[in-house]
N, C-alpha and C positions, 0 to 999 in steps of 0.2 A: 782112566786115561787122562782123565783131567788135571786129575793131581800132579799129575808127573810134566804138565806145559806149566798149570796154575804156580805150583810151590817155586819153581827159578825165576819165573815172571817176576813175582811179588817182589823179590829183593832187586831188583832194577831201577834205577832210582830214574824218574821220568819215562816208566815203560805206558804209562795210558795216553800218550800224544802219538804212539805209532799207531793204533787203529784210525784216526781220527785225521793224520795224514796220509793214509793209503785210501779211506774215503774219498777224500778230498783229489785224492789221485785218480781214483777209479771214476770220478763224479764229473772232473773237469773234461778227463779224455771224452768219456764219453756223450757229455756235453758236445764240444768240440766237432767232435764226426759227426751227432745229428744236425748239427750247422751245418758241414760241410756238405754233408749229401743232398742237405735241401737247399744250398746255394750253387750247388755245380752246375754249368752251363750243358744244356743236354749234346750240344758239338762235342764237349770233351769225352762224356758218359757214352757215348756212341761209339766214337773213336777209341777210346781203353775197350770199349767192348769186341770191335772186332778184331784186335790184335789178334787173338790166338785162329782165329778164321785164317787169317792174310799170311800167318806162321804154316799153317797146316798146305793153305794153297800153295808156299815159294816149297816145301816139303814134296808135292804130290808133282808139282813141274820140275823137281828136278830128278826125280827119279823115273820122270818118262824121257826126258832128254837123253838120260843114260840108256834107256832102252833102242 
């Protein structure tokens, strides 16, 4: 299986800089989000957190209004 990525690779001229910036991709983003989640203010982490709660509540009040 290798041979068949490996042999068209090869003839690529500057193909060993893509591993090396998808690293660099993968390394930064997730750099990034572990900052972000250890600097988010716990008001905001709270609030994202109960959206789907206060969705489901205006959900279940409007369906006994209809009733």
């Amino acid at each position: 299986m290798l041979k068949f990525v490996k042999g068209p690779l090869e003839s690529i001229e500057g193909v060993e800089i893509y591993p090396i910036i998808s690293l660099l991709i993968f390394f930064i983003f997730f750099t990034a989000l572990f900052w972000w989640v250890f600097t988010a203010k716990k008001d905001y982490i709270n609030n994202v957190s109960s959206i789907p709660l206060e969705q489901e509540d205006e959900i279940n009040n409007s369906k006994e209004d209809l009733s």
